[in-house]
N, C-alpha and C positions, 0 to 999 in steps of 0.2 A: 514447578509448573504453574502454582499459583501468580509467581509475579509475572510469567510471561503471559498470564490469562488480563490481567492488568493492564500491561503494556499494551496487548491487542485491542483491549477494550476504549483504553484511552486513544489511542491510534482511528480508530473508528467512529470516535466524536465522543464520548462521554471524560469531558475537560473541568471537572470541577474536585475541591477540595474535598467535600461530602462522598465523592467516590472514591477518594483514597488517591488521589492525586498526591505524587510525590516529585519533587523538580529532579531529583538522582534520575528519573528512567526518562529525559528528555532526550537522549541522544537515540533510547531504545525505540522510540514511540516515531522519532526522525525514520530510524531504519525503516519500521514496517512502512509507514507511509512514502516511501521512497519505493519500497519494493510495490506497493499497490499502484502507484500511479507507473512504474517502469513496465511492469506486467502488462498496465492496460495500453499506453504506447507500445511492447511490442507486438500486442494482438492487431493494434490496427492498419500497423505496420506489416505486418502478416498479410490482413485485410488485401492493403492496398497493391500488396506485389502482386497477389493471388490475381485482381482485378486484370492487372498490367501486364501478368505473364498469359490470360487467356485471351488477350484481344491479341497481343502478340502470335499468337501457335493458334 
């Protein structure tokens, strides 16, 4: 639990060696940030159908 509290933490901007920055969990720190930015694209994507189905009906 502890290293994926790490990875989260790194993933969320705290990138330095005094944090415990390790190059091994670069691919992990890829995922989360991948999955934050995919989440936030499909909320506004949500958004925008919501928009475009009530002018429509």
């Amino acid at each position: 639990m502890r290293i994926n509290l790490k990875v989260i933490t790194h993933a969320l901007g705290s990138f330095g060696e005094q944090d415990g920055y390790d190059k091994r969990r670069e691919h992990d720190i890829a995922r989360v940030r991948i999955f934050i930015v995919g989440t936030n694209l499909l909320c506004g994507w949500l958004i925008i159908l919501n928009i475009i189905v009530g002018w429509i009906l």
